[in-house]
KEKE-3310 file (N, C-alpha, C; in steps of 0.2 Angstrom, whole numbers, plus 5000, padded with zeros to 4 digits):
npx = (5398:5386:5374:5356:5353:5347:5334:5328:5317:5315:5303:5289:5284:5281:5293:5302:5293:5296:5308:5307:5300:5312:5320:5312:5315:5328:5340:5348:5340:5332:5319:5314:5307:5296:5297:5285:5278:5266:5250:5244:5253:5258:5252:5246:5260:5261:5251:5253:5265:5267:5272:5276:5280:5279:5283:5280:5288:5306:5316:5310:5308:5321:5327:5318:5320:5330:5342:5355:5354:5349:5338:5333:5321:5315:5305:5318:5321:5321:5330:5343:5342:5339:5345:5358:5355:5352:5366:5371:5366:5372:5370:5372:5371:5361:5356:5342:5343:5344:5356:5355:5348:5356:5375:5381:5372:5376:5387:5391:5384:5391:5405:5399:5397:5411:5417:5410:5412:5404:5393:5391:5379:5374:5360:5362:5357:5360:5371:5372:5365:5363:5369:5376:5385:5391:5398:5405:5415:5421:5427:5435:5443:5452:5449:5441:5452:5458:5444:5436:5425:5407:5391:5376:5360:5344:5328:5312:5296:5281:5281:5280:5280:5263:5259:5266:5278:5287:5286:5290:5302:5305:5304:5310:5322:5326:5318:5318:5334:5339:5329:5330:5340:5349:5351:5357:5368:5376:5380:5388:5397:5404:5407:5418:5428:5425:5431:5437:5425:5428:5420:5405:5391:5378:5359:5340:5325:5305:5291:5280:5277:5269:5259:5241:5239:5238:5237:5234:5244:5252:5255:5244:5238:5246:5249:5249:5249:5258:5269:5286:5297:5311:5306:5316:5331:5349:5367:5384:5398:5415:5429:5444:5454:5452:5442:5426:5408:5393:5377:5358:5342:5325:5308:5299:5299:5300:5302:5305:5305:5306:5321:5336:5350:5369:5383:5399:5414:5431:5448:5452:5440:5423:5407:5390:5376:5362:5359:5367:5382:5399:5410:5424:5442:5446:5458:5460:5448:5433:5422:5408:5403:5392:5386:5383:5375:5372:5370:5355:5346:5339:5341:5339:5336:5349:5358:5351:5355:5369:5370:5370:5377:5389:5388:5389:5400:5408:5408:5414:5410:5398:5394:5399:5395:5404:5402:5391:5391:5400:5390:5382:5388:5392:5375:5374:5384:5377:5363:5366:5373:5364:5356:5362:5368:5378:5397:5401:5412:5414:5419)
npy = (4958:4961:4959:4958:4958:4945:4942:4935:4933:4930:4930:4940:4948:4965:4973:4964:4969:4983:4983:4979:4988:4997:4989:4987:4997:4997:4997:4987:4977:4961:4955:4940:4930:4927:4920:4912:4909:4912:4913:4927:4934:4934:4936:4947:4954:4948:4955:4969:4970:4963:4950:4933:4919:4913:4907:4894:4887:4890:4884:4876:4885:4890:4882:4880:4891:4902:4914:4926:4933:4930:4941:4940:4943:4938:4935:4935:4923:4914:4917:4911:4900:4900:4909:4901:4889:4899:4903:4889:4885:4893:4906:4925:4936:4945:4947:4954:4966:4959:4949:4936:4925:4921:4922:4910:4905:4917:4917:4902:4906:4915:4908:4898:4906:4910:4898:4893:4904:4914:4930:4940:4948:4961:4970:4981:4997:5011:5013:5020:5030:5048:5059:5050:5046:5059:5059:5049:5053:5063:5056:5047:5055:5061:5070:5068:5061:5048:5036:5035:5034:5029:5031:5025:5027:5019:5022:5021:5030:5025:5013:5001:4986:4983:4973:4958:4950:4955:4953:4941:4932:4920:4918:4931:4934:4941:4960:4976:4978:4970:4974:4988:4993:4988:4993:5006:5003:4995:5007:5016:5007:5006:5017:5020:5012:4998:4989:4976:4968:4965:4961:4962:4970:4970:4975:4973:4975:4969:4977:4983:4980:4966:4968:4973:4987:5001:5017:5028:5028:5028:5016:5007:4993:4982:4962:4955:4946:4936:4942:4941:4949:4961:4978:4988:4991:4992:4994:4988:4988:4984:4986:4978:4987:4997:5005:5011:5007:5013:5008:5012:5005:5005:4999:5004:5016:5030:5041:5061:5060:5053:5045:5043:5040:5044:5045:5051:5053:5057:5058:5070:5076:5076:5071:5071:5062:5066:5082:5080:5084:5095:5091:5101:5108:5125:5136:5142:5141:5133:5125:5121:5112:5113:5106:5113:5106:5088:5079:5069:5057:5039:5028:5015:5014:5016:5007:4994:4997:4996:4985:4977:4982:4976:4963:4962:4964:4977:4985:4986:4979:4991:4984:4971:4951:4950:4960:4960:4948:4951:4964:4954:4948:4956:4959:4946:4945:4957:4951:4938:4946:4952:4942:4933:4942:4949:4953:4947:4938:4941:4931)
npz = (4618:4606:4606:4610:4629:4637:4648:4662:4675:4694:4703:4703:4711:4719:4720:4711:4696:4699:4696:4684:4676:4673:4664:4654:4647:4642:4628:4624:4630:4633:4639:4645:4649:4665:4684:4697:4710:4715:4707:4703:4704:4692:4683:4685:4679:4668:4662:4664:4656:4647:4644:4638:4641:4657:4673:4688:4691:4694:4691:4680:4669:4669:4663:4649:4643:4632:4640:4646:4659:4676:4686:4705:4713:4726:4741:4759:4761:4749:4742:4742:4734:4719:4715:4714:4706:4695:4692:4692:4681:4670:4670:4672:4687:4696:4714:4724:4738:4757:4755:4757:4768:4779:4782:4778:4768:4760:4758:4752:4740:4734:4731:4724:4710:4709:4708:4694:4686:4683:4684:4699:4708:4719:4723:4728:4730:4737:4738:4725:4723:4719:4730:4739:4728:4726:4737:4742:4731:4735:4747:4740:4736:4747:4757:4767:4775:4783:4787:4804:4811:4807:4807:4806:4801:4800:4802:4806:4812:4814:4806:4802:4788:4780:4771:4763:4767:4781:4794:4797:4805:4802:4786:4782:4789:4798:4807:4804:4804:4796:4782:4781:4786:4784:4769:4773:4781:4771:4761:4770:4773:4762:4761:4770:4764:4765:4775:4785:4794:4811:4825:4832:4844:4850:4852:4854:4852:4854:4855:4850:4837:4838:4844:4842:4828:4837:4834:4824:4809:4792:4788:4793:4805:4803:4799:4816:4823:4818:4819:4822:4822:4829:4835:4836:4833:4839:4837:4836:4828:4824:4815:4806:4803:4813:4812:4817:4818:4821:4823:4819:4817:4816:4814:4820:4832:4846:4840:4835:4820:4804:4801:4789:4786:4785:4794:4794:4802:4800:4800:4793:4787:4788:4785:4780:4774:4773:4779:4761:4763:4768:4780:4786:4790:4783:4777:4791:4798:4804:4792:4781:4768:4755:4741:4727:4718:4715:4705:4696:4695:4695:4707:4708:4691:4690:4696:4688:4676:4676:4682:4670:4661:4665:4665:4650:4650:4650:4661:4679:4692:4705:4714:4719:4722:4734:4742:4745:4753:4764:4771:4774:4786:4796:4798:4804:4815:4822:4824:4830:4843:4851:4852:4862:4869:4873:4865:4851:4840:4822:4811)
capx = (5391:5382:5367:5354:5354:5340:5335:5323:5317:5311:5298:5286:5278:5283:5300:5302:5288:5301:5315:5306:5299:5317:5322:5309:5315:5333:5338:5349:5338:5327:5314:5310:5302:5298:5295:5283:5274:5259:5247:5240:5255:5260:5244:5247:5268:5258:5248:5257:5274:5267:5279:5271:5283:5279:5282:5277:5295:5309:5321:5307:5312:5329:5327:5313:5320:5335:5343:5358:5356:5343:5336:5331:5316:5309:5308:5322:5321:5321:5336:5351:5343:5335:5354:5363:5352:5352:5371:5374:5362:5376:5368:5373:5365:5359:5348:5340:5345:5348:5360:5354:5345:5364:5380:5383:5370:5381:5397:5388:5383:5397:5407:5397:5398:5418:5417:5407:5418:5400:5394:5385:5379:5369:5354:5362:5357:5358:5376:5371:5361:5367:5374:5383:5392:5393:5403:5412:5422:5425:5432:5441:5448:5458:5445:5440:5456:5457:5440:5437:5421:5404:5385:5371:5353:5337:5322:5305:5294:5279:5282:5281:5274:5257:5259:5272:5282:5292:5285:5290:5308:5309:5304:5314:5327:5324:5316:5320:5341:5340:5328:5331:5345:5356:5353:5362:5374:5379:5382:5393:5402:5405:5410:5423:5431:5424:5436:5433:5421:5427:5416:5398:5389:5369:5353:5337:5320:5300:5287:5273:5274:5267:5252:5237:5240:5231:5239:5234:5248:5253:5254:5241:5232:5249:5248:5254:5248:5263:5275:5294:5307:5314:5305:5323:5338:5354:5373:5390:5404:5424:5435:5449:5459:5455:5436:5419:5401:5386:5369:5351:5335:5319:5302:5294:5304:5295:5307:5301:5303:5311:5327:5340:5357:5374:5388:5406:5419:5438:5458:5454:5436:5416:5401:5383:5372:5355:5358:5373:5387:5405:5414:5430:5444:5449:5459:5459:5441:5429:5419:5402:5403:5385:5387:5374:5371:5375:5367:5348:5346:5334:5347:5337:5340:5359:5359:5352:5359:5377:5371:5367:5384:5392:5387:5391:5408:5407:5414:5414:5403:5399:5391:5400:5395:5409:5401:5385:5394:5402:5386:5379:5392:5388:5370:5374:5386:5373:5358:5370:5376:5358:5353:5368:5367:5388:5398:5404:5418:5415:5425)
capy = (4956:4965:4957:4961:4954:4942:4944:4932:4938:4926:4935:4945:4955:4973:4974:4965:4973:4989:4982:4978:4994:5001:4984:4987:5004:4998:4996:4980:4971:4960:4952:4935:4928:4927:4914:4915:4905:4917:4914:4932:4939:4929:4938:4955:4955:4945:4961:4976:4970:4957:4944:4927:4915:4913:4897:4893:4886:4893:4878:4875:4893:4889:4873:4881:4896:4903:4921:4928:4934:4932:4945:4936:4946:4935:4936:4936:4914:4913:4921:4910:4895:4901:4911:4895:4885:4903:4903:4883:4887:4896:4912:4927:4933:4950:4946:4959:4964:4957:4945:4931:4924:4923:4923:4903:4905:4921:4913:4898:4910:4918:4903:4894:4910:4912:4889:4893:4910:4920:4936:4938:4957:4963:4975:4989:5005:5017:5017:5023:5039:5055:5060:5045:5045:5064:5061:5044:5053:5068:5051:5047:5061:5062:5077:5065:5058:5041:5036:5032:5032:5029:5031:5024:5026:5019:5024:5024:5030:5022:5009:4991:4985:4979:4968:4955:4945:4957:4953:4934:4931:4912:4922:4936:4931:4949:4964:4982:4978:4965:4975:4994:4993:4985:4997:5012:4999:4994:5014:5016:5002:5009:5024:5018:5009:4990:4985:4968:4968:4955:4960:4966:4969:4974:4976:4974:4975:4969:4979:4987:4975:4959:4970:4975:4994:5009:5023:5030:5028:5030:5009:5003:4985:4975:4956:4957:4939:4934:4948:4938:4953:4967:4984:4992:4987:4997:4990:4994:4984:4985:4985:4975:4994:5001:5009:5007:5008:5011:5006:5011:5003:5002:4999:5008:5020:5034:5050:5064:5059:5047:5047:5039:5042:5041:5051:5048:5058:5056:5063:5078:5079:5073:5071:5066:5060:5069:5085:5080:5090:5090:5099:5102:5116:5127:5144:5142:5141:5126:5126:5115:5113:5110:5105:5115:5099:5081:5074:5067:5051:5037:5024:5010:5014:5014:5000:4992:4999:4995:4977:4975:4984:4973:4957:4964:4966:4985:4991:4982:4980:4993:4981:4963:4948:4949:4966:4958:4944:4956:4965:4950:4945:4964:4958:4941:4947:4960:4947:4933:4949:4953:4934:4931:4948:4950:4955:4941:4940:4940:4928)
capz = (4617:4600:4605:4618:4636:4638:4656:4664:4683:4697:4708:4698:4712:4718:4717:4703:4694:4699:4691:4675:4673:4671:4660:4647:4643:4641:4622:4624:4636:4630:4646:4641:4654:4675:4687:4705:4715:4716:4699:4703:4703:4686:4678:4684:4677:4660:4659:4664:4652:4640:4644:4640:4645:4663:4675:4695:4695:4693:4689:4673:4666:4665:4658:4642:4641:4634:4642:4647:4667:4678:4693:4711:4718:4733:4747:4757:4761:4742:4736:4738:4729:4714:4714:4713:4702:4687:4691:4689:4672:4664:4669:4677:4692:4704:4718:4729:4746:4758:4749:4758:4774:4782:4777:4776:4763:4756:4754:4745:4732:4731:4729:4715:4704:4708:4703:4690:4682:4684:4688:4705:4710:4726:4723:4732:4726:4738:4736:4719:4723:4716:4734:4738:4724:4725:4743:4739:4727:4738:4751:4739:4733:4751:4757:4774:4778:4786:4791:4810:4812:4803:4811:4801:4805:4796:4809:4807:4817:4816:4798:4800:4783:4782:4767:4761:4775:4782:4801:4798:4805:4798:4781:4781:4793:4805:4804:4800:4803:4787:4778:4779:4790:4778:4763:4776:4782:4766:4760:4777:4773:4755:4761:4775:4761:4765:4780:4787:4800:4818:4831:4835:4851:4847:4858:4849:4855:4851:4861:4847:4831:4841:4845:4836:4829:4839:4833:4817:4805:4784:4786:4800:4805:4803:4806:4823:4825:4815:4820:4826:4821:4831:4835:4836:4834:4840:4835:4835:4825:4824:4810:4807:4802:4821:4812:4820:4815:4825:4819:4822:4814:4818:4811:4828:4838:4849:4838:4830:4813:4800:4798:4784:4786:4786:4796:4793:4804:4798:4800:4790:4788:4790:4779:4780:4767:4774:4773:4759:4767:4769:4787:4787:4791:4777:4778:4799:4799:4803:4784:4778:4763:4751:4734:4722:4712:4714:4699:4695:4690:4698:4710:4702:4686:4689:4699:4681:4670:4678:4681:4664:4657:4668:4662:4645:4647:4648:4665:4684:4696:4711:4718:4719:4729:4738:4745:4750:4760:4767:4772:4779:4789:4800:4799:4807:4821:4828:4828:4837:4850:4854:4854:4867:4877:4874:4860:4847:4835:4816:4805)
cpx = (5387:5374:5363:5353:5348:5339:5328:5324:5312:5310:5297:5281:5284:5289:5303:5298:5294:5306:5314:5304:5305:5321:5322:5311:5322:5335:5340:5347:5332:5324:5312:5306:5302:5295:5292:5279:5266:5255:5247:5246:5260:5256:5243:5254:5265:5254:5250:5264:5273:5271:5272:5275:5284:5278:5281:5286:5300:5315:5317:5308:5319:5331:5323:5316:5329:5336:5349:5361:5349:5343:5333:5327:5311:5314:5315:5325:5321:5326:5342:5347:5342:5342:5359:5360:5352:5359:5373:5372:5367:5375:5372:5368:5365:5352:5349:5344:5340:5352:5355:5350:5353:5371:5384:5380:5374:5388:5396:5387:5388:5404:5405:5398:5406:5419:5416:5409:5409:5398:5388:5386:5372:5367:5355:5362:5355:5365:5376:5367:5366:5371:5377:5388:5395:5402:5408:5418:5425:5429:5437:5445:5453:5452:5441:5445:5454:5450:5438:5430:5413:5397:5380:5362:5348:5331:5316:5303:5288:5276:5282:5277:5268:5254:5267:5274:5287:5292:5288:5297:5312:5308:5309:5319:5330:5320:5319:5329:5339:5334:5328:5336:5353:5356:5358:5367:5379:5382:5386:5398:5407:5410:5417:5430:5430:5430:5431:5430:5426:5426:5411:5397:5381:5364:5347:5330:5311:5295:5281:5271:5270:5260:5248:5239:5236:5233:5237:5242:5249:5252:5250:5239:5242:5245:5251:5253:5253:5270:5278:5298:5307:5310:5311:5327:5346:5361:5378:5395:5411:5427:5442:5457:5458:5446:5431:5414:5397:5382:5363:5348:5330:5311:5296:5298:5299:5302:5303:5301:5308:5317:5333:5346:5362:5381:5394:5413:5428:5443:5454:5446:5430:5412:5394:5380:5365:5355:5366:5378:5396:5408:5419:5433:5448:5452:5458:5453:5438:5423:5415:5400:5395:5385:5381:5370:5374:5373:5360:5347:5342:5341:5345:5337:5346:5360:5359:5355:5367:5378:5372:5374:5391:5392:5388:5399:5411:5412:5412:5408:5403:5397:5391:5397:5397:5407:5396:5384:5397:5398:5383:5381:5390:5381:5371:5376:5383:5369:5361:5371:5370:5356:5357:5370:5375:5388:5402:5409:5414:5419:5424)
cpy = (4961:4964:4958:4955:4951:4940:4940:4934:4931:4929:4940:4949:4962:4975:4971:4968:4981:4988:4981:4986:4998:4996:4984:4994:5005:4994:4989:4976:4970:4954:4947:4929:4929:4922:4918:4910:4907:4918:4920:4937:4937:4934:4943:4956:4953:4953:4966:4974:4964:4952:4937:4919:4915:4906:4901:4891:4887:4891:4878:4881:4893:4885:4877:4888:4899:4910:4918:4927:4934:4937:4940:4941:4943:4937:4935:4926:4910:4916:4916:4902:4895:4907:4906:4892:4891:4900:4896:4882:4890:4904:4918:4931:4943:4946:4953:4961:4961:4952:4938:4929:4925:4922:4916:4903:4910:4919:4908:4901:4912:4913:4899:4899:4911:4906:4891:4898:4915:4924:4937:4946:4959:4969:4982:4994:5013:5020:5022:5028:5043:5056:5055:5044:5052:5064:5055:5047:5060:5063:5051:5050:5065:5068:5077:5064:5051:5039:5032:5031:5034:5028:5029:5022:5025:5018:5024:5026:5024:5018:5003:4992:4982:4975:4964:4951:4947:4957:4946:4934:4923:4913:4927:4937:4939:4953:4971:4980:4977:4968:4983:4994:4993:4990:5004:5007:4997:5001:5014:5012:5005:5014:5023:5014:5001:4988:4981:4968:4962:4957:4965:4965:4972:4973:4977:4971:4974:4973:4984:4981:4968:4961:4973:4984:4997:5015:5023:5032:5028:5020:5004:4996:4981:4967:4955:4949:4935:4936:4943:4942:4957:4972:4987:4989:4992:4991:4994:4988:4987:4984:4984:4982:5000:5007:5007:5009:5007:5010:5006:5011:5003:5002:5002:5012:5026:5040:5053:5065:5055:5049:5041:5043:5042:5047:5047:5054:5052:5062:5070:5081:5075:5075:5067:5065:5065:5073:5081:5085:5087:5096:5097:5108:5119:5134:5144:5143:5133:5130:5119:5118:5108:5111:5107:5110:5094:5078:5073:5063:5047:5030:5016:5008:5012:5010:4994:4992:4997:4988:4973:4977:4978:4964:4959:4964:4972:4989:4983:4984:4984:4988:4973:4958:4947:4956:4963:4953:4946:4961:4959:4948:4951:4960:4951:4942:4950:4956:4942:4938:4949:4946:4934:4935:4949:4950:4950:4941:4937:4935:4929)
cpz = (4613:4603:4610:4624:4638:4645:4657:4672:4687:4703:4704:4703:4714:4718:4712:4698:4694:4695:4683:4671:4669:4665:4654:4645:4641:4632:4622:4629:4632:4637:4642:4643:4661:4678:4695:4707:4715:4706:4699:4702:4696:4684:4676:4680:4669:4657:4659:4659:4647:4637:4646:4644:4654:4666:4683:4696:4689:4689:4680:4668:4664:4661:4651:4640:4641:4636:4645:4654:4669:4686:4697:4713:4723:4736:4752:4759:4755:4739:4737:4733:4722:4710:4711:4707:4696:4685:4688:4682:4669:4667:4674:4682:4697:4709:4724:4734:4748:4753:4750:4767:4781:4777:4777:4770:4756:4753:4751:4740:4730:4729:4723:4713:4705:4705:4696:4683:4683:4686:4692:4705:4715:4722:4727:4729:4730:4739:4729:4719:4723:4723:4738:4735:4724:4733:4744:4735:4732:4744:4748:4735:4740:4757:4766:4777:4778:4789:4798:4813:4808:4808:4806:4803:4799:4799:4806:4813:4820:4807:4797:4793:4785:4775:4765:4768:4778:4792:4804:4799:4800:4790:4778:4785:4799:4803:4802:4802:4795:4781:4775:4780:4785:4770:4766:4777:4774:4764:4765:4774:4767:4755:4764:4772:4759:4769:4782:4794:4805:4821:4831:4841:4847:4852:4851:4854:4851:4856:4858:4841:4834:4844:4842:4834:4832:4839:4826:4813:4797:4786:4791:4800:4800:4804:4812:4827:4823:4815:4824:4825:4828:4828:4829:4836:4834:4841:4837:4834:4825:4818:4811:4807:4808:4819:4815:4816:4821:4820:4822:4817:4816:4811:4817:4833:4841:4847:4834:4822:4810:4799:4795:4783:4788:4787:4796:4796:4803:4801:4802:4789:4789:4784:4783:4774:4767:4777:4770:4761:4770:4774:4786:4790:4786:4778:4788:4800:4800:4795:4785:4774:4760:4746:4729:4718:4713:4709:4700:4691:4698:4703:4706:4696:4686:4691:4693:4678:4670:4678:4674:4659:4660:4664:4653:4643:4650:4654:4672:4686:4701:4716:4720:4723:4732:4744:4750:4757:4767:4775:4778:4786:4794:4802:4805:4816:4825:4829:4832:4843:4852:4855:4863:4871:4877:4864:4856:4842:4830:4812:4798)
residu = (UNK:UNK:UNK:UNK:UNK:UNK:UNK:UNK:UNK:UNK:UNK:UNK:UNK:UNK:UNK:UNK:UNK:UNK:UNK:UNK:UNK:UNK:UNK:UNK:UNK:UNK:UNK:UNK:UNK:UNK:UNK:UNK:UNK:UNK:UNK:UNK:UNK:UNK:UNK:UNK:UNK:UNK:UNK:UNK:UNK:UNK:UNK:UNK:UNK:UNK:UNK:UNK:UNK:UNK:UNK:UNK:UNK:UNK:UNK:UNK:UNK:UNK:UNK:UNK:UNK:UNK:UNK:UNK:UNK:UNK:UNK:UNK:UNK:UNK:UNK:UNK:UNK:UNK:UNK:UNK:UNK:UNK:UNK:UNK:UNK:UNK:UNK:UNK:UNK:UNK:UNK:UNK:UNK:UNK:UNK:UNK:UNK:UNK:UNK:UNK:UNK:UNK:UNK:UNK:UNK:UNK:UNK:UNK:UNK:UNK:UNK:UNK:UNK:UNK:UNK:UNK:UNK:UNK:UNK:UNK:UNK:UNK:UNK:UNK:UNK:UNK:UNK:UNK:UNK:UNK:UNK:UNK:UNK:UNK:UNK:UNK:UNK:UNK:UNK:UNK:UNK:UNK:UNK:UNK:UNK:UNK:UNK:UNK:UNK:UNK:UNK:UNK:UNK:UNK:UNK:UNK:UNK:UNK:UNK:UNK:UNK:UNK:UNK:UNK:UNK:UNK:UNK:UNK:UNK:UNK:UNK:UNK:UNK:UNK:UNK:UNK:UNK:UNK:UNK:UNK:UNK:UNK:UNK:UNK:UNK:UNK:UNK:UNK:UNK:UNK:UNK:UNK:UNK:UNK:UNK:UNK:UNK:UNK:UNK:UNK:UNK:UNK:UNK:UNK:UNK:UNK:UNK:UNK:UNK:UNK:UNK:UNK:UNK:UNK:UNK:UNK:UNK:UNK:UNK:UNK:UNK:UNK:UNK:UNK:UNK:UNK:UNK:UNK:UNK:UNK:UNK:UNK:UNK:UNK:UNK:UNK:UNK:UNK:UNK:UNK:UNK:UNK:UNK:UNK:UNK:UNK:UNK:UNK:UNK:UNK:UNK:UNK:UNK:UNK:UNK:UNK:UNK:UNK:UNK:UNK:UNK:UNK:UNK:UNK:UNK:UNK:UNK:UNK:UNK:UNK:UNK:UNK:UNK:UNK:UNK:UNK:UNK:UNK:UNK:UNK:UNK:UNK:UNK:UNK:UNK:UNK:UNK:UNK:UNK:UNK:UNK:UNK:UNK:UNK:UNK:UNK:UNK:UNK:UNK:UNK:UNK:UNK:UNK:UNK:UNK:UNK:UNK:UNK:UNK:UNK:UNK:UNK:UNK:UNK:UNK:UNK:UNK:UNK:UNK:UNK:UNK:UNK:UNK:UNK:UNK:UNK:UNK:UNK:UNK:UNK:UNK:UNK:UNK:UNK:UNK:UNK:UNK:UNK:UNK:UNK:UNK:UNK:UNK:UNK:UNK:UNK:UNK)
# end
């Protein structure tokens, strides 16, 4: 493909708005319209990036406008239609995390773009941070062994948002699992190699978001008149090759500070992400090993710019649909085990 990628985005507020920012600065992309529901934020996207082509629906953009591949930035009740209908257009397709509301809605998408011969890619970019990739490649370069188990935590203390619909479960189909949760689960998974999930067990609890805030916090005065998700949510899944995963998330936990990150103890050695560090035994000593430099690059950007070479021809994707289904499937299993108070199999 000589020519440049003509990239139309549906959902023009703050994460799309992010993605553009990195779009317009790349040379074979060329941004040729967006679609939203929201005039105001139609108005703002017309004015920060000067794109006139703009529609309320998202179907009439595909229909007036030609382009390449479209980006999915709604929310997350809005991603697998607006997926299916670029995809049945001819076009190819990233949509944000999560992939989709569940993973009946995931394997739909993922099935029209396999029908259809197009290319579907999840929004995961934290596999794409410098020390991700810096410790993936010491995975696989043998340095961990066999990996038997993986720990992944995305904690706040005290962080619900206080704008967008992230308190709404019939909106956003949970809370912090399905929207932090899932960018460390996804990394773990990454690292562990992607073994097939069959079974969850999880506990998951509401008991600050549902009330007004009265603690001074960096995100105060939620609606708490609308709040349905999960405080906390603590998990723990099986892999079909004998590995586990825990998982903690919350949007409200009583610990002394945030925490993002991903431990992986193996065979032959261990790593975590936060500090990046790899333990092992070297010369009959235990050794923790810290890499002077991982790289310096934005995960956002790589995330794009990989999308974008991707649909080109250029290289693979790190980040197939096949990964995000994947993902959801984890996601589904702990809210079923927490709904149902026991531990439930994955198919």
């Amino acid at each position: 493909m000589a020519k440049k990628v003509r990239v139309g985005i549906v959902g023009t507020g703050g994460i799309g708005r992010r993605q553009v920012q990195t779009l317009v600065k790349m040379q074979d992309v060329e941004l040729v319209a967006g679609a939203d529901v929201s005039e105001q934020a139609l108005e703002l996207f017309k004015q920060q990036f000067n794109v006139t082509r703009l529609f309320k629906d998202y179907n009439e953009m595909l229909k007036a406008v030609e382009m390449d591949a479209v980006t999915v930035c709604t929310p997350n009740c809005m991603h697998k239609d607006p997926t299916i209908a670029a995809l049945k257009a001819g076009k190819d397709v990233m949509v944000e995390k999560p992939m989709a509301m569940n993973a009946a809605e995931a394997q739909e998408m993922v099935d029209t773009a396999k029908r259809l011969g197009r290319k579907l890619v999840i929004g995961f970019q934290w596999r794409l941070m410098p020390s991700s990739q810096a410790l993936k490649r010491c995975i696989d370069a043998g340095q961990i062994g066999d990996v038997m188990f993986c720990r992944v935590q995305a904690l706040r203390r005290r962080g619900i948002p206080n704008w967008g619909v992230f308190g709404r479960k019939e909106l956003q189909g949970g809370g912090p699992l399905i929207d932090i949760g899932v960018h460390i689960m996804e990394t773990g998974h990454y690292f562990m190699g992607k073994p097939k999930a069959v079974s969850a067990s999880a506990g998951m609890w509401t008991y600050l978001g549902n009330k007004p805030s009265g603690v001074l916090s960096v995100w105060p005065n939620w609606d708490h008149k609308t709040y349905t998700v999960e405080d906390l949510a603590v998990g723990f899944i099986r892999f079909a090759n004998g590995a586990c995963m825990s998982v903690e998330s919350s949007f409200v936990a009583h610990i002394e500070n945030d925490v993002f990150n991903v431990q992986i103890m193996g065979t032959k050695g261990g790593c975590t992400f936060s500090p990046t560090k790899v333990y092992r035994d070297e010369a009959g000593l235990m050794v923790n090993v810290e890499p002077a430099f991982v790289g310096n690059w934005d995960s956002m950007d790589k995330k794009l710019e990989g999308w974008i070479a991707f649909v080109r021809g250029e290289r693979q994707s790190e980040c197939p649909g096949e990964d995000g289904l994947a993902v959801q499937k984890m996601l589904d299993g702990l809210y079923e085990s927490a709904e149902k108070g026991r531990e439930v199999s994955i198919s």
